[in-house]
C-alpha positions as CSV (number, residue, x, y, z in Angstrom):
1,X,0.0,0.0,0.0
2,X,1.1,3.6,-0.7
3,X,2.5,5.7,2.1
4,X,0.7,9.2,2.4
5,X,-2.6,10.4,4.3
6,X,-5.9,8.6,4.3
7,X,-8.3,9.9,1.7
8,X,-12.2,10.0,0.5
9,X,-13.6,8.6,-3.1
10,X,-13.0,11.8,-4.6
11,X,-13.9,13.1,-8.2
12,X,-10.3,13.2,-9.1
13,X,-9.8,9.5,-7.9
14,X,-13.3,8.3,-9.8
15,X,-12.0,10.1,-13.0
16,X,-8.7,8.3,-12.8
17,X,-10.6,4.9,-11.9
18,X,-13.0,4.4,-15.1
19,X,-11.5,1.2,-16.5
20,X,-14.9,0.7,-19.1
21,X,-16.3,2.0,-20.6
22,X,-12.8,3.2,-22.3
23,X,-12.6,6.7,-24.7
24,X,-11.5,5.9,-28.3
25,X,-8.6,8.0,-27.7
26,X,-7.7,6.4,-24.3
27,X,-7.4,9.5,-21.9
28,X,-9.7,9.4,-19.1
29,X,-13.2,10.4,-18.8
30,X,-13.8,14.0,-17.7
31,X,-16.5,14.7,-17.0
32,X,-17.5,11.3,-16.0
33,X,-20.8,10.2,-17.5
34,X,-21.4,8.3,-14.2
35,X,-25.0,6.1,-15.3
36,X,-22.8,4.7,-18.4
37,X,-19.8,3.5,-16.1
38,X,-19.7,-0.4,-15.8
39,X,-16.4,-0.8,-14.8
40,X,-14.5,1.0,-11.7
41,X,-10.9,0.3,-9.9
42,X,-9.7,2.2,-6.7
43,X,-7.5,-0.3,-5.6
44,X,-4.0,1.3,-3.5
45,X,-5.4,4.6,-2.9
46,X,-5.6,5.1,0.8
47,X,-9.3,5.2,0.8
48,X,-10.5,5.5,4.3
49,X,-14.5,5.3,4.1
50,X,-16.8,3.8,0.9
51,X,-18.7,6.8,-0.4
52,X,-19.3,9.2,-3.3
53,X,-20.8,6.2,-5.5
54,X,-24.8,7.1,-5.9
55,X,-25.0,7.6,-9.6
56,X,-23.0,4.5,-11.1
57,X,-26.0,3.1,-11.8
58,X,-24.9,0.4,-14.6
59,X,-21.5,-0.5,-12.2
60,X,-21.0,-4.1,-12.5
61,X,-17.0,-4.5,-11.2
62,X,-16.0,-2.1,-8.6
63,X,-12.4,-3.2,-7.0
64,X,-11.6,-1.4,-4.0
65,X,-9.1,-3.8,-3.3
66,X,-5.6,-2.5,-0.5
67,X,-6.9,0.3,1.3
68,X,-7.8,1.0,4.7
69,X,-11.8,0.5,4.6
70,X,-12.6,-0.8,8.0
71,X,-16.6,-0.7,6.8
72,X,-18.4,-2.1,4.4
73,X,-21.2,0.7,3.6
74,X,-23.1,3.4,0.9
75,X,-23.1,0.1,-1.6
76,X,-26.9,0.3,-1.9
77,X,-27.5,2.0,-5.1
78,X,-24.7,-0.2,-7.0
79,X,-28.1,-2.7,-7.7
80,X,-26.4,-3.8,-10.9
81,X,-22.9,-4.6,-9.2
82,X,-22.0,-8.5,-10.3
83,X,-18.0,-8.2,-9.1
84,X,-16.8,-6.4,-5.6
85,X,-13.0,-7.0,-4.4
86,X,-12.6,-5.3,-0.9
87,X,-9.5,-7.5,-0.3
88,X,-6.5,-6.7,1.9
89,X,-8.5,-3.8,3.9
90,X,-9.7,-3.2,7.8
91,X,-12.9,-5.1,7.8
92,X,-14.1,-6.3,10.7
93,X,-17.7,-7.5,9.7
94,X,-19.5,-8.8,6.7
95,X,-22.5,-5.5,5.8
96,X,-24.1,-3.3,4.1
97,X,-24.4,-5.7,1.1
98,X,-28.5,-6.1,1.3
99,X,-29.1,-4.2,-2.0
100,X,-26.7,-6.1,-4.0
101,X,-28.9,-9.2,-4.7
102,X,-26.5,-9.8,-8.4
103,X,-23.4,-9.9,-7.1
104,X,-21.6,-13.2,-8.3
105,X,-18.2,-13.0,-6.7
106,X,-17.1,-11.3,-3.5
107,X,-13.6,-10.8,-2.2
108,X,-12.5,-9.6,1.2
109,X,-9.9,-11.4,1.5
110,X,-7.1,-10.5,3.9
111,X,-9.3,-8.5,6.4
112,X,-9.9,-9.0,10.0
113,X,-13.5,-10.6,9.8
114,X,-14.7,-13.3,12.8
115,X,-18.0,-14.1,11.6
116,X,-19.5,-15.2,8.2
117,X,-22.9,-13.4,7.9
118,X,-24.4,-10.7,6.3
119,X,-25.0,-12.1,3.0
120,X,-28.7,-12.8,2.7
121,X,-28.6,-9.9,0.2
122,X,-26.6,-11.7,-2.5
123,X,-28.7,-15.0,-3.1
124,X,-26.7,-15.4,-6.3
125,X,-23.3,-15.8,-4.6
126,X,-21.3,-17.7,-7.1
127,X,-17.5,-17.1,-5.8
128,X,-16.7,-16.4,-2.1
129,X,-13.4,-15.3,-0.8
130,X,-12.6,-15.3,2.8
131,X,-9.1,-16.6,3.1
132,X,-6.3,-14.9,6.2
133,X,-9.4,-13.4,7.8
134,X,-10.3,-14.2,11.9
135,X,-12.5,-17.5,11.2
136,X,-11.9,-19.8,13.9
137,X,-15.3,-22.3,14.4
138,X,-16.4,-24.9,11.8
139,X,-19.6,-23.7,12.7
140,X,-19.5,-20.4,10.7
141,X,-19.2,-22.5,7.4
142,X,-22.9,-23.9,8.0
143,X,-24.3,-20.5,7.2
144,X,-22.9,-20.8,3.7
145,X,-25.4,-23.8,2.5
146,X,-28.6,-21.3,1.9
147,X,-26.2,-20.0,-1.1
148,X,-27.3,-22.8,-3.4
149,X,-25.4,-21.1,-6.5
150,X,-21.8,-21.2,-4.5
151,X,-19.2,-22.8,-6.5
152,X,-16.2,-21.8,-5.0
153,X,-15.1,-20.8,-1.5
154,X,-11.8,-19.6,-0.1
155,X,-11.2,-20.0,3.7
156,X,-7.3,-20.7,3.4
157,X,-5.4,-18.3,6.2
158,X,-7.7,-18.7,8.5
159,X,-7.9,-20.7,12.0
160,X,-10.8,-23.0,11.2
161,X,-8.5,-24.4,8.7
162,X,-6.2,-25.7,11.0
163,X,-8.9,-27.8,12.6
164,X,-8.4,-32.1,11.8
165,X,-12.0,-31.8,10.6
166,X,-12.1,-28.6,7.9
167,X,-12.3,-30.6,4.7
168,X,-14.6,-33.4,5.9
169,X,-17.0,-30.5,7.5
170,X,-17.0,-28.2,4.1
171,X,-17.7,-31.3,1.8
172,X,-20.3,-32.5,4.5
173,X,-22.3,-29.2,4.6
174,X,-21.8,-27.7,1.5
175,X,-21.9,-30.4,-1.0
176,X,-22.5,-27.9,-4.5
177,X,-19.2,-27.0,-3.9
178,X,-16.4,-27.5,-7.0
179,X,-13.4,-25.6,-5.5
180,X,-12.5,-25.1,-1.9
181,X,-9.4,-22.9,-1.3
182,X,-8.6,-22.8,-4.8
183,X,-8.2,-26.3,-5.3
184,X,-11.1,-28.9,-7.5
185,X,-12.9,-31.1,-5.4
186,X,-13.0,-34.6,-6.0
187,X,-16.8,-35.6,-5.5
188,X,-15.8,-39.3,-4.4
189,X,-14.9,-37.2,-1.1
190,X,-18.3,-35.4,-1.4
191,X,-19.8,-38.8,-1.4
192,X,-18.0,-39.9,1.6
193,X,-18.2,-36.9,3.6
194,X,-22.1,-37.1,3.1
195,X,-22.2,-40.4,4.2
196,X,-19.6,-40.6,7.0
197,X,-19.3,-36.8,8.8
198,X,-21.9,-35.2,11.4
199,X,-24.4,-37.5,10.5
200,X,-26.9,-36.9,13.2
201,X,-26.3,-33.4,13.0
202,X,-26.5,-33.6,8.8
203,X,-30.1,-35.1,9.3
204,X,-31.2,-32.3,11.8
205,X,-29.6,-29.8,9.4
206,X,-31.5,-31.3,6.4
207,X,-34.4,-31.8,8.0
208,X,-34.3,-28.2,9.6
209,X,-33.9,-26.9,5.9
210,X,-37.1,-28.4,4.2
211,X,-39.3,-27.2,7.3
212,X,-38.3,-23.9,6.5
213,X,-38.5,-24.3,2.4
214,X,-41.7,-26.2,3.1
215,X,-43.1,-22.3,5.3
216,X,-41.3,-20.2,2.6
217,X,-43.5,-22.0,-0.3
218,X,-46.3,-21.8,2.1
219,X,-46.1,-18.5,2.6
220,X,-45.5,-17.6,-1.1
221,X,-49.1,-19.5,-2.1
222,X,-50.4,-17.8,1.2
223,X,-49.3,-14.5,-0.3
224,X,-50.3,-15.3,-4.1
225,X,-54.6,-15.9,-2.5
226,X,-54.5,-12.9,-0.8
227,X,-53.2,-10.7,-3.7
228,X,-56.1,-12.7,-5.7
229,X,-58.7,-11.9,-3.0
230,X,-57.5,-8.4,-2.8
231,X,-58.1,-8.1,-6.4
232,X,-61.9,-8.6,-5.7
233,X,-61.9,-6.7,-2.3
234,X,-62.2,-10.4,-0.4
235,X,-58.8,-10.2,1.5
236,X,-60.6,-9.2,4.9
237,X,-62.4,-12.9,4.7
238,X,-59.0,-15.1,4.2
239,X,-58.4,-16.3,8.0
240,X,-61.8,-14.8,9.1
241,X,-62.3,-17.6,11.6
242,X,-58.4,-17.7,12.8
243,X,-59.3,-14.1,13.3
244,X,-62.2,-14.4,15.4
245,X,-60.9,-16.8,17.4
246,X,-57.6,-16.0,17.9
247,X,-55.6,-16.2,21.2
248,X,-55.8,-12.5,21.4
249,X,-59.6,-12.8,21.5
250,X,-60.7,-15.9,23.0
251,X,-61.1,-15.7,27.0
252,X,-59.8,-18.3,28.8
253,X,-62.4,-18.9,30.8
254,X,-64.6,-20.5,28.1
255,X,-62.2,-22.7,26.8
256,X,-62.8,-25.3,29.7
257,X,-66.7,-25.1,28.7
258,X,-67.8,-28.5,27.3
259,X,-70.0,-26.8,24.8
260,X,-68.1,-24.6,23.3
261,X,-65.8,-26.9,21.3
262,X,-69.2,-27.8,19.6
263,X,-70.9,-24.0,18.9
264,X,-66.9,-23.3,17.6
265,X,-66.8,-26.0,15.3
266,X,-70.5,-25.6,14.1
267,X,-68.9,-21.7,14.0
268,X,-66.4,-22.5,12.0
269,X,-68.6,-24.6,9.3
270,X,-71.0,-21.9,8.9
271,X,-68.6,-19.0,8.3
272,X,-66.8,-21.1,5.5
273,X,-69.7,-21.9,3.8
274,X,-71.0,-18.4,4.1
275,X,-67.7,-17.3,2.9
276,X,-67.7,-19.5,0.2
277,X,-71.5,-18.2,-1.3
278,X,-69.7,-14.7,-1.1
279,X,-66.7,-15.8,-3.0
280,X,-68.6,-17.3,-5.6
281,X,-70.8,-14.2,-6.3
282,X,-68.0,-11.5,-5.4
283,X,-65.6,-13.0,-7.9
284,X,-68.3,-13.2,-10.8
285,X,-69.2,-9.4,-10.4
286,X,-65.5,-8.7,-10.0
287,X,-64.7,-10.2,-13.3
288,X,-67.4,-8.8,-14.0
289,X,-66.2,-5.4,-13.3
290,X,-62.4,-5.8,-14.8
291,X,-63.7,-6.5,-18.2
292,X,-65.4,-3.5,-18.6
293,X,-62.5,-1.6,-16.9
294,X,-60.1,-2.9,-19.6
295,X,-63.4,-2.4,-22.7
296,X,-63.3,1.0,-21.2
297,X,-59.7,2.1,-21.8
298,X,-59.4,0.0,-25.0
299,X,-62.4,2.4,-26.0
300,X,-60.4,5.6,-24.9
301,X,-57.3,5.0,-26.5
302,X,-58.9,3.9,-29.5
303,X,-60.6,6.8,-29.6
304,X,-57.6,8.9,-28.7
305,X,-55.2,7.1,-31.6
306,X,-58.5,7.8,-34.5
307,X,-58.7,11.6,-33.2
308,X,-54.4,11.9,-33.6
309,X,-54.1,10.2,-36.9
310,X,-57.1,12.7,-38.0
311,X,-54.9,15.4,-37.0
312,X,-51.7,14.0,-38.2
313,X,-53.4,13.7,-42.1
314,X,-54.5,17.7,-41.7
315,X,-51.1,18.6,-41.2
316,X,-49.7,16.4,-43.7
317,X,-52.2,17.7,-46.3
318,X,-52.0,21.1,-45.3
319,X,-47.8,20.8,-45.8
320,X,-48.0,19.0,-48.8
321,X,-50.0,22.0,-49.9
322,X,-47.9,24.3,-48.7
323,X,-44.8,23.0,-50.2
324,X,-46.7,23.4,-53.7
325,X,-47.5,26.9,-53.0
326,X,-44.6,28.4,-51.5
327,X,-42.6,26.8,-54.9
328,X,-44.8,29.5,-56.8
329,X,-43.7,32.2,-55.3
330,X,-42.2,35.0,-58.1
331,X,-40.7,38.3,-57.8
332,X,-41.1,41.2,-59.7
333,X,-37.0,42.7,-61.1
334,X,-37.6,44.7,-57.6
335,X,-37.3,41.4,-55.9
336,X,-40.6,42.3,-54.2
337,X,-43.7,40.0,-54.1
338,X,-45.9,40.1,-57.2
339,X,-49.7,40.9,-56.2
340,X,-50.9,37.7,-57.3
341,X,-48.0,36.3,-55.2
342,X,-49.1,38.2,-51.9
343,X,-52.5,37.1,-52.3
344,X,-51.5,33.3,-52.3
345,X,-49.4,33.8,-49.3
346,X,-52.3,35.5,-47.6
347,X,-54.3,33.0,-48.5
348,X,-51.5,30.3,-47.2
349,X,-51.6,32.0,-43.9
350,X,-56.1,32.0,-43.5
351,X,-55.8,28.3,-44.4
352,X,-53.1,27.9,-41.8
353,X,-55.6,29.6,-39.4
354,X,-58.2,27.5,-40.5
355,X,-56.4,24.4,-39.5
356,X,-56.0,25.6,-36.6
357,X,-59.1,25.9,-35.7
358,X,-60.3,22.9,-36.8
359,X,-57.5,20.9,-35.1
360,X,-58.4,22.8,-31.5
361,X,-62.5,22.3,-32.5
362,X,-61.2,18.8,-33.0
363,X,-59.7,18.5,-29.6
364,X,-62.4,19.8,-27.9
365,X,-64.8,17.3,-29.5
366,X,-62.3,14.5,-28.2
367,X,-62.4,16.1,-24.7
368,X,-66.1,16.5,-24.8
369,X,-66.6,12.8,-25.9
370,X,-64.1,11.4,-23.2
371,X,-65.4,13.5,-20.4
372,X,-69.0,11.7,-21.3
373,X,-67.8,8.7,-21.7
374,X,-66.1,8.6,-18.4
375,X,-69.0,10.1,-16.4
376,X,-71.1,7.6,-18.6
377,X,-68.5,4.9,-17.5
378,X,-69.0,6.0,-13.5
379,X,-71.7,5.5,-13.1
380,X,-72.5,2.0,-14.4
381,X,-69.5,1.3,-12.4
382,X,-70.7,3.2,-9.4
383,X,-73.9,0.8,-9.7
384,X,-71.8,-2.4,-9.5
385,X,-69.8,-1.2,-7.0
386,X,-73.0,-0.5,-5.0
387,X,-74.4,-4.3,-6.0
388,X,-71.3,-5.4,-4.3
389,X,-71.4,-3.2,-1.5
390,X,-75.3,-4.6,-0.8
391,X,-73.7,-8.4,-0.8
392,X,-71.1,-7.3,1.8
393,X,-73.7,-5.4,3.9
394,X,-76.0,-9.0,3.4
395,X,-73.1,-11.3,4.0
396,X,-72.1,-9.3,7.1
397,X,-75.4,-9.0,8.8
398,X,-75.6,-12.8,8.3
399,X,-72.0,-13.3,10.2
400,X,-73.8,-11.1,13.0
401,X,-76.8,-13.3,13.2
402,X,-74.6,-16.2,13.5
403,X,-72.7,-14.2,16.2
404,X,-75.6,-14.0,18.0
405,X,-76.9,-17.6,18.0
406,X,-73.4,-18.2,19.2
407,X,-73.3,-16.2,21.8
408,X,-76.7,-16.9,23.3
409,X,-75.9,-20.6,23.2
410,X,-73.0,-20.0,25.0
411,X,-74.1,-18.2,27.3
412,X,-76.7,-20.7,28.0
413,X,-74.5,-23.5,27.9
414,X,-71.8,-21.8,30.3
415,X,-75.1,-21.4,33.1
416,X,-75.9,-25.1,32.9
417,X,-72.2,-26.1,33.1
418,X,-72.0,-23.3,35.9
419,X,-74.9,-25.0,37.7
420,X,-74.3,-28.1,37.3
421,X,-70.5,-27.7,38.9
422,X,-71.9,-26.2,42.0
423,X,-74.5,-29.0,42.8
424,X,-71.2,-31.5,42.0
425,X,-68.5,-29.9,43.9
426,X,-67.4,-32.2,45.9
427,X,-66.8,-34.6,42.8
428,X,-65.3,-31.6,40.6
429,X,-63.0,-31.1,43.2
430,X,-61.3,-34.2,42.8
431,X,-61.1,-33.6,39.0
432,X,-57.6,-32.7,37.7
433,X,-58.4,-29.8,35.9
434,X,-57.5,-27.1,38.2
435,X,-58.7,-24.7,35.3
436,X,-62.3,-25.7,34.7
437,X,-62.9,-25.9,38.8
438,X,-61.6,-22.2,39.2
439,X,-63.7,-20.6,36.3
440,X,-66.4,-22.6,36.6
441,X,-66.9,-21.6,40.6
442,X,-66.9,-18.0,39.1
443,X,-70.1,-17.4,37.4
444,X,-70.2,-13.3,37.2
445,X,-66.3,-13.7,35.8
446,X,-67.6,-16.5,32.9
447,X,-70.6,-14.3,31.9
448,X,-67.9,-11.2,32.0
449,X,-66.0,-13.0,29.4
450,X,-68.7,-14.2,27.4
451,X,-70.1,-11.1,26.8
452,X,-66.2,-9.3,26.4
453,X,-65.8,-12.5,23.3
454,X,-68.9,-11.4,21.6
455,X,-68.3,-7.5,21.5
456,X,-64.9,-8.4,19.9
457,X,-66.6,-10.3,17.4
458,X,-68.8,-7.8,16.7
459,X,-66.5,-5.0,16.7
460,X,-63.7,-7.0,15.1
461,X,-66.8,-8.0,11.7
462,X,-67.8,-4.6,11.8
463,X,-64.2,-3.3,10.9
464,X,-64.5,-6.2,8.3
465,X,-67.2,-4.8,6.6
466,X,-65.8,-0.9,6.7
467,X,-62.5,-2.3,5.0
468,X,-63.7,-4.3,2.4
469,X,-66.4,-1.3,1.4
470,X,-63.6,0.7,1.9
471,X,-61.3,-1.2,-0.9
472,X,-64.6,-0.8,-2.9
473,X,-64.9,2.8,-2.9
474,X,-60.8,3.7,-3.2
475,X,-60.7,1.5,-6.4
476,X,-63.4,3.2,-8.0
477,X,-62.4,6.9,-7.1
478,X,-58.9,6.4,-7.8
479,X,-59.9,4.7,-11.0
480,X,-61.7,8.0,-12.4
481,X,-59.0,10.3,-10.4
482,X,-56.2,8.8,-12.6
483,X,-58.3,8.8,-15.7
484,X,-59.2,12.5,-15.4
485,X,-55.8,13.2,-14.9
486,X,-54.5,11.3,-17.8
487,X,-56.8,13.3,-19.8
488,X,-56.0,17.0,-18.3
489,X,-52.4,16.3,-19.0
490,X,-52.9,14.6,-22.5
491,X,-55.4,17.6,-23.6
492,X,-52.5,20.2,-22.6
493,X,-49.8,18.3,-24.7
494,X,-52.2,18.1,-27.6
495,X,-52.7,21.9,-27.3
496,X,-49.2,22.8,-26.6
497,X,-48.2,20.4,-30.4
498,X,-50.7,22.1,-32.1
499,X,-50.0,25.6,-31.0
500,X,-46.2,24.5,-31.7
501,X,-47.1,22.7,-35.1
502,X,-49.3,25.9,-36.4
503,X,-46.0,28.6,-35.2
504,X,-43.9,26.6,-37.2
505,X,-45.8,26.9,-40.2
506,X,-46.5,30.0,-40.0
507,X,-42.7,31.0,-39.4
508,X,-41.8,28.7,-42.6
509,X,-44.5,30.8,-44.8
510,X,-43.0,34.3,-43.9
511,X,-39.8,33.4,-44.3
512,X,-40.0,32.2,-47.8
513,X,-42.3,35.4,-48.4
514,X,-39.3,37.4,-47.6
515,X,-36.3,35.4,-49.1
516,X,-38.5,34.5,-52.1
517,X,-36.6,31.5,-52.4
518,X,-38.2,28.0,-52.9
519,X,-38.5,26.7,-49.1
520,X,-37.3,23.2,-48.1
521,X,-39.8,21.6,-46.0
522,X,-39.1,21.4,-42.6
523,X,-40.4,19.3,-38.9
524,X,-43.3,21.3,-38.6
525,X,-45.7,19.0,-36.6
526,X,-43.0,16.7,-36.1
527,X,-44.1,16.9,-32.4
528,X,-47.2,16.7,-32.6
């Protein structure tokens, strides 16, 4: 490493650093067109600190290999990095590296780091170099099998490598593996450190591993039905039940009733069928509803691409014209217009105005037409949206009836089971459930929790109902809100190419009145 002070990434060291892409005439690249940069070396420079990297945007190698970086950090927005050396530096620990989920091969090699971790970031991990770093437990090496792309590993230097059992342990735990410490593995010793190392612990381990991929995929399908139900506003009745009767809710106390095990199973089969009839009905006014979304825009921009390709053959007619007109100019010996001449450029310039007007009538006609259509479009969607809103309202007052019949017939179960403890007390004492005797000798605190359970449930379907009429109402306004938008902003372009295409004419016209020359045609309405 160089002698001299520590230093910061600065401009004049990112200049110097540009390795691609390289200028034809190979001097460096000042100013740096930072987005374009895929390639980037600061290696023996002193750097103290990471930083001054934001706008590399397309980096893929960045090699700031031998300095004195004792932190990994400010990597975040390198998203398309692939390469990073941070070899021969300070580091202590393995972060900052979340954001860079392409990265392929990592070096930090020769650093002072105890602990592999850190590198959930970079699922695609191909190459991994760790070697003379602090690594001293086999242990650490077990974090490395979630990296199921890892091909090549480099502990050498380190303590753990010293231990009887490093080779055996690697090939036992990470079996993908085709060099370790820069050496090819031979997979007959895969084979028989699979079947001969740790092999309790290799069974936990394995076993451990498909638990957790068995959640993850779990979770992922759990995910993929609520973004389906959320599509037709049905999220709020995935886990209704789990909901209703979650630990959070339930009271103690009636657990250890004998009859409520039955009214919460009969419970449960109710509100799934009941959920089910809502489903059914939901979904086929949903679809329902997204077909006529998706006519409705096809209709728009259809509309939209007729009314511009109008316009467009105007001003192509009206140039091909003027082109034909403009070549007939003459000049008197003078080298001023002839009469007949000013008269045809006058009458250029009215039939310029006349486009004009037509195009900006022809706008407003557009506008006109889309505004009904969308206010047309509202309110058949307003009426489904209402339909739907109904069926929630019905399917919700049913849940409450059912609410109730539960809750009366727990309540009236709880009473009997109440009164039929304290004639038998002297027998219920004896019984082993220390539970049931305590709340059952309680009536006031049962009847308490009873009615505590049913105003959760109530409150708990209530905030149901207000969410999924909610998700209703916020689709529909922020449906029209983004369409009324796309047209304000759309109209203003259209006037603002028009205004543009017409000033252009007109500028082309007076010119070749003055110069008298034959005018070459030029990008008027090119924008619009």
């Amino acid at each position: 490493r160089p002698d001299g002070e520590p230093q910061v990434i600065s401009e004049e060291l990112l200049i110097e650093g540009v390795e691609e892409p390289v200028r034809p005439d190979g001097e460096p690249w000042e100013p740096i067109d930072f987005p374009t940069v895929t390639s980037l070396r600061l290696s023996f420079q002193n750097i103290i600190e990471v930083s001054n990297l934001n706008n590399f945007d397309s980096l893929t190698t960045l090699r700031l290999d031998n300095n004195i970086i004792d932190r990994i950090a400010n990597l975040g927005r390198l998203s398309q990095l692939t390469w990073l050396d941070l070899s021969f530096n300070n580091i202590r620990e393995i972060e900052g590296l979340d954001q860079l989920s392409k990265l392929l091969d990592l070096s930090l090699y020769h650093n002072q780091i105890e602990e592999i971790k850190g590198l959930d970031g970079c699922p695609n991990l191909n190459i991994l170099s760790l070697g003379h770093n602090n690594i001293k437990d086999l242990v650490q090496i077990n974090y490395l099998r979630r990296f199921q792309n890892l091909r090549c590993v480099c502990l050498d230097g380190n303590k753990v490598c010293q231990n009887d059992s490093y080779n055996q342990h690697v090939l036992a735990y990470l079996p993908t593996l085709k060099y370790l410490d820069y050496m090819l593995i031979d997979r007959k010793a895969v084979q028989q450190a699979q079947e001969g190392y740790n092999l309790d612990e290799l069974t936990e381990v394995r076993e451990r591993e498909q638990a957790e991929q068995a959640k993850r995929k779990a979770r992922k399908e759990k995910e993929a039905v609520i973004e389906k139900l959320k599509k037709n506003f049905l999220d709020c009745t995935e886990d209704l039940f789990e909901d209703l009767f979650s630990r959070e809710i339930e009271p103690e106390n009636i657990t250890v009733l004998t009859c409520y095990h039955t009214l919460k199973d009969t419970y449960r089969d109710d509100l799934a069928e009941d959920i089910k009839n809502l489903r059914g009905w939901m979904e086929e006014r949903n679809e329902s509803r997204l077909k006529k979304a998706s006519a409705f825009e096809k209709a728009v921009t259809r509309a939209e691409n007729e009314s511009e390709e109008e316009a467009f053959q105007m001003i192509r007619d009206f140039r091909s014209h003027k082109k034909k007109v403009l070549a007939q100019i003459d000049r008197d010996e003078n080298a001023t217009l002839k009469p007949e001449m000013e008269a045809m450029i006058q009458q250029l310039l009215d039939q310029l105005m006349g486009l004009e007007n037509q195009l900006m009538a022809n706008e407003i006609q557009l506008q006109e037409s889309i505004h009904e259509a969308i206010l047309d479009f509202e309110a058949k969607i307003s009426e489904i949206i209402k339909a739907m809103s109904e069926k929630a309202g019905e399917f919700f007052r049913l849940l409450e009836e059912r609410e109730k019949t539960f809750y009366t017939s727990l309540m009236e179960g709880s009473n009997q089971e109440i009164e039929a403890f304290a004639q038998n007390q002297d027998i219920a004492t004896t019984d082993n459930d220390t539970n049931k005797a305590k709340y059952l000798s309680n009536k006031d605190e049962m009847v308490q929790a009873c009615v505590n359970f049913n105003e959760a449930h109530m409150s708990l379907l209530q905030n149901k109902e207000d969410d999924m009429t909610s998700q209703m109402s916020s689709w529909r306004d922020k449906f029209f809100e983004r369409h009324r938008e796309r047209q304000y902003h759309r109209n203003r372009q259209r006037v603002m190419d028009v205004k543009k295409t017409i000033d252009d004419c007109r500028a082309e016209i007076m010119a070749a009145s003055e110069v008298g020359d034959e005018f070459e045609e030029g990008d008027a309405g090119a924008a619009y």
